[in-house]
C-alpha positions in Angstrom: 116.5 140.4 134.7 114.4 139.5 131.8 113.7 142.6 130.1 110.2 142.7 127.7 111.2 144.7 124.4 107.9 146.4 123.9 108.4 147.3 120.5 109.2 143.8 119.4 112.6 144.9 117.8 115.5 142.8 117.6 117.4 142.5 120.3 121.1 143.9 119.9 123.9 141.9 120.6 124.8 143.3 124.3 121.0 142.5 125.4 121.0 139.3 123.4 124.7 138.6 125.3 122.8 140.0 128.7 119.7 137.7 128.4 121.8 134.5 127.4 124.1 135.2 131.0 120.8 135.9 133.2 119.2 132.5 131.3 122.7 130.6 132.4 122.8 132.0 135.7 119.2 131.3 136.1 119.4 127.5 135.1 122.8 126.6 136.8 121.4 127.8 140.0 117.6 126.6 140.8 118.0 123.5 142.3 121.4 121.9 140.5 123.9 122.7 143.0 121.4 120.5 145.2 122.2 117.4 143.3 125.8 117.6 142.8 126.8 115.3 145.4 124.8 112.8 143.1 127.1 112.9 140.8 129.6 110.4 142.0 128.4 107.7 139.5 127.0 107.6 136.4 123.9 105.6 137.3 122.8 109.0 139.0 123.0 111.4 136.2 119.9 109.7 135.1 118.5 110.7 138.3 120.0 114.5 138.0 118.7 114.6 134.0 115.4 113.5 135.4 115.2 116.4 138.1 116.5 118.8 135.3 114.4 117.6 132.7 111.2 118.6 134.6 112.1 121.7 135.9 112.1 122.4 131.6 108.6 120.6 131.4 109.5 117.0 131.0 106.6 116.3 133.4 104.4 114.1 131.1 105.8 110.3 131.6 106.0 108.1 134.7 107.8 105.4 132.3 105.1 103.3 132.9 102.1 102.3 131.1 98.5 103.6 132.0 96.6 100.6 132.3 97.9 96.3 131.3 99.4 96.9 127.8 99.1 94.0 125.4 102.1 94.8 123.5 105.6 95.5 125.2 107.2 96.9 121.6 106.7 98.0 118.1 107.9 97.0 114.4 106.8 99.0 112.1 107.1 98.3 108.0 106.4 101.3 106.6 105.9 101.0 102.6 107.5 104.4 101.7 105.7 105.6 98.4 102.2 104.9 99.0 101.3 101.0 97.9 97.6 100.9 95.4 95.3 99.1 97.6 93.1 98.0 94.9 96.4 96.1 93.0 97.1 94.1 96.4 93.9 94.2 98.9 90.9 96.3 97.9 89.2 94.0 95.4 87.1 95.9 93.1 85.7 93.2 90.4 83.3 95.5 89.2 85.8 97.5 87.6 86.7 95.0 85.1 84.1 95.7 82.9 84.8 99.6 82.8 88.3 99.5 81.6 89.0 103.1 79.9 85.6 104.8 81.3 85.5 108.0 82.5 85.7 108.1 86.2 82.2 110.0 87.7 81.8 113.1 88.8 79.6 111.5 91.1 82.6 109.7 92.5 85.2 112.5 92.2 83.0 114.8 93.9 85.2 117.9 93.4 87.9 116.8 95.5 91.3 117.9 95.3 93.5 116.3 92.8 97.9 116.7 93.0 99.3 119.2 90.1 100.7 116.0 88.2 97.0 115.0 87.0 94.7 118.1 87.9 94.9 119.1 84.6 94.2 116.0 82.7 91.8 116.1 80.3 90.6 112.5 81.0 90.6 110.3 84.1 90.2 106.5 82.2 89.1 103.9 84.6 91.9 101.5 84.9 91.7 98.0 86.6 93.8 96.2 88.5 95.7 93.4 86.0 96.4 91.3 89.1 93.9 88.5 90.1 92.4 88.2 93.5 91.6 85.3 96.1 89.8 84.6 99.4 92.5 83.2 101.5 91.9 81.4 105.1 89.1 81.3 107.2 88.6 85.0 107.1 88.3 85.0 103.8 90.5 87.7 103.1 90.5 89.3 99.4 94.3 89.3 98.6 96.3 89.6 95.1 98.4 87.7 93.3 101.5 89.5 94.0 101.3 88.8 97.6 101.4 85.1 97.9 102.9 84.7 101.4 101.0 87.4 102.5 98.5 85.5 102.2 99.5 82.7 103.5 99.1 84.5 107.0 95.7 86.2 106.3 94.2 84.4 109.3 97.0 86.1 112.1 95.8 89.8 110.3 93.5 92.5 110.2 93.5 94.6 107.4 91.7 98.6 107.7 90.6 99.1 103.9 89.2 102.3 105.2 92.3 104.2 106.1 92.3 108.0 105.0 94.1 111.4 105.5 94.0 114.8 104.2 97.6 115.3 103.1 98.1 114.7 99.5 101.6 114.8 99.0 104.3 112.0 100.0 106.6 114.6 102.6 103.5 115.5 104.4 101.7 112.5 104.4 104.8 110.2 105.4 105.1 112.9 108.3 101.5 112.8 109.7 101.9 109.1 109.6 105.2 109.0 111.3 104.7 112.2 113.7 101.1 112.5 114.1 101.4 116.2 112.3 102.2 117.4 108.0 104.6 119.9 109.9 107.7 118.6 110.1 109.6 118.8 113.9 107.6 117.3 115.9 108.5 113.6 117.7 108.0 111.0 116.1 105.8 107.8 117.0 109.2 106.1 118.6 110.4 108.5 120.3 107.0 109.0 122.0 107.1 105.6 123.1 110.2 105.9 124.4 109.7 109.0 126.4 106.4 107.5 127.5 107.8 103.8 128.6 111.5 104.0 128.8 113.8 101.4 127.8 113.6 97.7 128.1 117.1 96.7 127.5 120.8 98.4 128.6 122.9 97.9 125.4 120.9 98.8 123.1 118.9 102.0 121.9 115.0 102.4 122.5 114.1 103.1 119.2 115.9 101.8 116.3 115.5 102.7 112.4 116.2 100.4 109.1 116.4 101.8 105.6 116.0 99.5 102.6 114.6 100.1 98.6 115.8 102.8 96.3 114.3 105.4 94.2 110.9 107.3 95.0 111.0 109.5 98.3 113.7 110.4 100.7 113.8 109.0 103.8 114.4 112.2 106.4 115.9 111.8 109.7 113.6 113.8 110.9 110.9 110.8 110.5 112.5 109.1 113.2 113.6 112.2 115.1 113.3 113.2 118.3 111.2 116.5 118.0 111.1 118.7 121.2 111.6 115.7 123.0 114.8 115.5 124.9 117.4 113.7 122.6 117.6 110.6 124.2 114.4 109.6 122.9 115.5 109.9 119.0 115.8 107.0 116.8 119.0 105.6 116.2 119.4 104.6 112.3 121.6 101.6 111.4 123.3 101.6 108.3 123.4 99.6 105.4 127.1 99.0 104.9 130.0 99.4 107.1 129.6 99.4 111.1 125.7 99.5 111.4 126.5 102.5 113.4 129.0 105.6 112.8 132.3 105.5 114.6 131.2 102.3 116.4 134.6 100.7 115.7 137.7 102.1 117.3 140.2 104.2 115.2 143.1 102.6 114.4 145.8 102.4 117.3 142.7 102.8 120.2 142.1 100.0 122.3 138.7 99.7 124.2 140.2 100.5 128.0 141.7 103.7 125.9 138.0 104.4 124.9 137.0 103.6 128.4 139.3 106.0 129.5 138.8 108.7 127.4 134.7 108.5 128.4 135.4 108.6 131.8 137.3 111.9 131.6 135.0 113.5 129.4 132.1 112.7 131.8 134.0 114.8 134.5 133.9 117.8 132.3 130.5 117.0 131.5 129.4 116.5 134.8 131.1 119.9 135.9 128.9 121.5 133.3 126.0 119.6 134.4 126.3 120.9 137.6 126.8 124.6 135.9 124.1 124.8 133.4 121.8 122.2 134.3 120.9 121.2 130.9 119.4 118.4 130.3 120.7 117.5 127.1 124.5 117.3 128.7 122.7 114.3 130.8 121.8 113.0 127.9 125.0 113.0 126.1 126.7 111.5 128.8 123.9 108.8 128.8 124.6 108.6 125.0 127.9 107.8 125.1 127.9 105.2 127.4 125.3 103.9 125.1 127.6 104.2 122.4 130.2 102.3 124.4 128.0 99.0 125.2 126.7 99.1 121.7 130.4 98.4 120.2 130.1 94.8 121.9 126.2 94.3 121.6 125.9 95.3 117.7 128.1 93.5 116.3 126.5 90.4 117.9 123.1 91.6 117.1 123.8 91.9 113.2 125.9 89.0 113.0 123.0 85.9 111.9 125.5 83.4 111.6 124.5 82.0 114.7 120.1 81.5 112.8 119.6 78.0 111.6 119.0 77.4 108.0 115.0 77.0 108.4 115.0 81.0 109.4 117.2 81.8 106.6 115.1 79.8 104.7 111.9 81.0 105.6 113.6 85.1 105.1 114.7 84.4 101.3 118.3 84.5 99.8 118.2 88.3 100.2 118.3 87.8 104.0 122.0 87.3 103.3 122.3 90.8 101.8 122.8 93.7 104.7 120.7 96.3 103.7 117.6 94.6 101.9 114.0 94.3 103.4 114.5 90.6 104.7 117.7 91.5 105.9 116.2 94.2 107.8 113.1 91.9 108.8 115.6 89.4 110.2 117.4 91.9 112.3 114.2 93.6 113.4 113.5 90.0 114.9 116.4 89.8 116.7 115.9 93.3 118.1 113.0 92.6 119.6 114.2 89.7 121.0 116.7 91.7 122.6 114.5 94.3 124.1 114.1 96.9 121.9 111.2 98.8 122.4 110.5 100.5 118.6 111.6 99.2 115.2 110.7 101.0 112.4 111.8 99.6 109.1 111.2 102.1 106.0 111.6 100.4 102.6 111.3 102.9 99.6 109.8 102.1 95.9 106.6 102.2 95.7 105.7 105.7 94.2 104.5 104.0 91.6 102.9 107.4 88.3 103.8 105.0 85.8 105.0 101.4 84.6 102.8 99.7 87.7 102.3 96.6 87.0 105.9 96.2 86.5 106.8 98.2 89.5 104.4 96.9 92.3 105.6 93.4 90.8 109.8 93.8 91.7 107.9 95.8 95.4 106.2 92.8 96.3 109.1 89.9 95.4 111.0 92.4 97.4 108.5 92.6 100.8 106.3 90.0 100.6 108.0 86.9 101.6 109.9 88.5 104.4 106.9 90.8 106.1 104.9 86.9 106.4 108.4 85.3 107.2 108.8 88.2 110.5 104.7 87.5 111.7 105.8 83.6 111.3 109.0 83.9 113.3 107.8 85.7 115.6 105.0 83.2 116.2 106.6 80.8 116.6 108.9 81.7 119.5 105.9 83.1 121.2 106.6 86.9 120.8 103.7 87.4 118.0 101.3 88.0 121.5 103.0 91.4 122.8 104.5 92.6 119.9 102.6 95.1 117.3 103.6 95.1 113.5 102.1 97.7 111.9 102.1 97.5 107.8 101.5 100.8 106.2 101.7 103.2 103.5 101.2 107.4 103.8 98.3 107.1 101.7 96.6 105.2 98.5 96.7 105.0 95.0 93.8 106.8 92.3 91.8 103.8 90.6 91.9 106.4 87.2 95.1 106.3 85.2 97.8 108.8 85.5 98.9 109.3 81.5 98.5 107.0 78.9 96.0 104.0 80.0 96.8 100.6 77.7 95.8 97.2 78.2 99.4 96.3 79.2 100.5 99.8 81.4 99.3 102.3 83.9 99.6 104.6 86.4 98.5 105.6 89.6 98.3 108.9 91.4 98.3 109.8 95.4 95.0 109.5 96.6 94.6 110.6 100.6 90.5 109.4 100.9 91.3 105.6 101.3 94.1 103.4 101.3 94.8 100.0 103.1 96.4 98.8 106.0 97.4 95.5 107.9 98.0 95.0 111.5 98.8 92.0 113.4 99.8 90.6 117.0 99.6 92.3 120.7 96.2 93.9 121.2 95.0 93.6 117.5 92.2 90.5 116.6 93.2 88.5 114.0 91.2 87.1 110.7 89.5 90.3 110.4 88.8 93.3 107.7 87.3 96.4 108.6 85.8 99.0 106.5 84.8 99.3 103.1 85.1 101.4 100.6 82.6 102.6 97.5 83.0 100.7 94.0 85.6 102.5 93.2 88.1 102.3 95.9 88.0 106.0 95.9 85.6 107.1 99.1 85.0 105.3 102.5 81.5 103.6 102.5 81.7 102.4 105.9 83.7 102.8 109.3 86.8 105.1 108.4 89.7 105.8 110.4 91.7 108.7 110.2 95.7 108.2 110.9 95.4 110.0 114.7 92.7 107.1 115.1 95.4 104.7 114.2 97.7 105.5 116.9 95.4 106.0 119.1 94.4 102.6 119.0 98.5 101.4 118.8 99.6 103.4 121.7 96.5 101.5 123.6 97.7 98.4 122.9 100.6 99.4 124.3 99.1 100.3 127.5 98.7 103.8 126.6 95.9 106.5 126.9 96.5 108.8 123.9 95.5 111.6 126.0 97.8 111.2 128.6 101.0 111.0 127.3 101.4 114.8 126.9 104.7 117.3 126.8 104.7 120.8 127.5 106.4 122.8 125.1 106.5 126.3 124.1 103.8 126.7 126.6 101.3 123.9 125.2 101.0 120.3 126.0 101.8 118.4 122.9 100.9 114.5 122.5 101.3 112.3 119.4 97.7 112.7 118.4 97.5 116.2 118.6 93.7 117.2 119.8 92.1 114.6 117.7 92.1 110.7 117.7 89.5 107.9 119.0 90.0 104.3 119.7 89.0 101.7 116.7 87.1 99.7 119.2 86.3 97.0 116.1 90.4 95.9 115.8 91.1 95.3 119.8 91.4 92.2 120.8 
């Protein structure tokens, strides 16, 4: 029935036509027809996608965690464009005094430099222009430009010795998010959600926000759902209009003629189900009832007319605006509150080649206020304890000048062997900084951790063993951190 080609031609189009009936016939009758009398509700397709789904290798999750997690969800504030640690937290004061020197060979050591500076003829020393203070009893090094930031530096721990080895923002955003450069594999929320399930009925799993302008694109694909079965993608909510597409009705349909129309369309699908026994039509089915609940529960969920003035206050005036980083801060909040299990907010801007210090000034009035405001709030209604916020970048910033160094301007270009990092709540010890880098912020000096260490070390906070959490596909068990990653004993709690 399935025919080898031996001389690894192309298939024509009767033996492609051939092979896609015997693959039909061979998946609509193993074991389907079994489960048909299932089918009578639609709390059972679950049950019937389930069966499906591991007869194709969706073997890997028992939904629940491997040992007592210390976090029950994720928000993630990812700084798309790569943030310069040493003009926010890696305090260099040495550097001061070698303003315009040529960096060292010692110091470069050969290694690779991107094609927008590789063939400078000079790599000027440039400072930071920002000043730096211990704040709280840790004694955290933070800049000027992150006031409130600071004003938490006691719930955080910062990594100073973060590092990877891609070197270019798609990549490096990609390994971050995906735990590979290559794009297509699942990203870090829909691994949780394949590995823990859902902890709430009306809303999705794993939910993206989008804020910032300029720099990068943001690809779906960051918060996709690789081989993963679908149901486990992110679902993005928009800036303007219905947070989601086609959540509103069209004009003329009420909601029992939406109810209506579902519950037809699940008998076709449920006939196909039974036919094919693909898991994806379980999915869909399990989609659009989503869909369905979400017209009620979304609305109410981005609706913060119902927050008291002290929250606003605590957000900034922009938490009025849909679409900015507070606003998305706020709403992240209030997802978690409502069960969501992965919120990953992505806010774009700080690619920062040229004009820096003017730059990294608007990024932080932008972030900083509402990243301390979401740790505060979160605090204080007790949810700080099992929930993981995860501050990151895809990599760090050169401490030479990309173009023309002046007193007043620089630049900075991408710079994979160190970068920093904050973490803070379930799992993670507070008040602390670990690793250091050399005088330069340019190589680790002292206990480095590589991005597959990272979420390692997240998904064990959230109960998970890295190794475990596997899915077979195209013959190999996959898992988030590939066949590397260790636990960063130092950061648990």
């Amino acid at each position: 029935m399935f025919r080898q080609v031996s001389d690894h031609r192309p298939l024509t189009s009767n033996e492609r036509n051939a092979w896609e009936y015997s693959r039909r016939h061979f998946l609509g009758h193993t074991g389907v027809s079994l489960a048909s009398a299932a089918l009578a509700s639609l709390g059972t397709v679950s049950a019937l996608g389930s069966k499906v789904a591991k007869r194709n290798g969706d073997t890997g999750s028992s939904k629940r965690p491997h040992f007592q997690p210390r976090a029950r969800r994720v928000i993630y504030l990812c700084q798309s464009g790569a943030p310069s640690q040493m003009d926010l937290y890696d305090y260099k004061p040495g550097l001061a005094d070698r303003f315009g020197a040529e960096l060292p060979d010692s110091v470069r050591r050969g290694q690779r430099l991107t094609g927008m500076t590789a063939s400078q003829e000079s790599f000027p020393i440039a400072p930071t222009q920002f000043k730096f203070q211990q704040w709280g009893q840790s004694g955290a090094w933070i800049s000027e430009l992150l006031p409130h930031t600071a004003g938490i530096a006691d719930r955080l721990c910062f990594i100073r010795s973060m590092h990877t080895e891609a070197i270019n923002h798609d990549p490096a955003i990609t390994l971050m998010q995906t735990g590979s450069q290559l794009a297509g594999r699942p990203s870090f929320g829909a691994w949780l959600s394949y590995g823990l399930g859902s902890m709430n009925e009306d809303l999705p799993t794993f939910v993206a926000l989008t804020s910032g302008s300029g720099g990068q694109p943001l690809y779906d694909r960051l918060w996709g759902g690789g081989f993963l079965p679908g149901k486990h993608q992110g679902v993005k909510f928009r800036r303007s209009g219905d947070p989601v597409l086609f959540l509103s009705n069209p004009p003329g349909v009420t909601r029992e003629d939406r109810r209506g129309l579902l519950d037809d369309l699940a008998s076709l699908n449920r006939l196909r189900l039974e036919k094919l026994g693909d898991p994806e039509i379980a999915t869909r089915m399990t989609q659009y009832e989503m869909a369905y609940r979400m017209q009620l529960s979304v609305p109410e969920l981005t609706d913060i007319s119902d927050e008291p003035q002290s929250v606003l206050d605590l957000y900034g005036s922009d938490v009025a605006k849909p679409g900015t980083y507070a606003a998305n801060c706020l709403i992240a909040r209030r997802l978690a509150e409502r069960g969501v299990r992965f919120i990953q907010l992505y806010h774009r801007g700080w690619d920062q080649h040229g004009n820096l210090p003017e730059a990294i000034r608007v990024q932080c009035q932008d972030t900083d206020r509402a990243s301390a405001a979401l740790v505060r709030d979160l605090a204080s209604r007790g949810m700080l304890d099992d929930t993981l916020i995860i501050w990151a970048g895809e990599f760090g910033r050169t401490v030479y000048c990309q173009g023309t160094l002046t007193p007043e301007n620089y630049g900075r270009d991408h710079h994979p062997r160190c970068f920093t990092i904050w973490l803070a709540g379930g799992g993670i010890k507070s008040g602390m900084t670990l690793g250091r880098t050399d005088d330069h912020s340019y190589n680790i000096d002292e206990d480095p951790v590589h991005v597959h260490d990272l979420n390692a070390t997240l998904l064990h906070c959230l109960g998970i063993d890295h190794m475990g959490l596997t899915f077979k596909y195209q013959g190999r068990h996959h898992r988030l951190t590939d066949v590397h990653g260790k636990l960063v004993r130092q950061i648990l709690a």
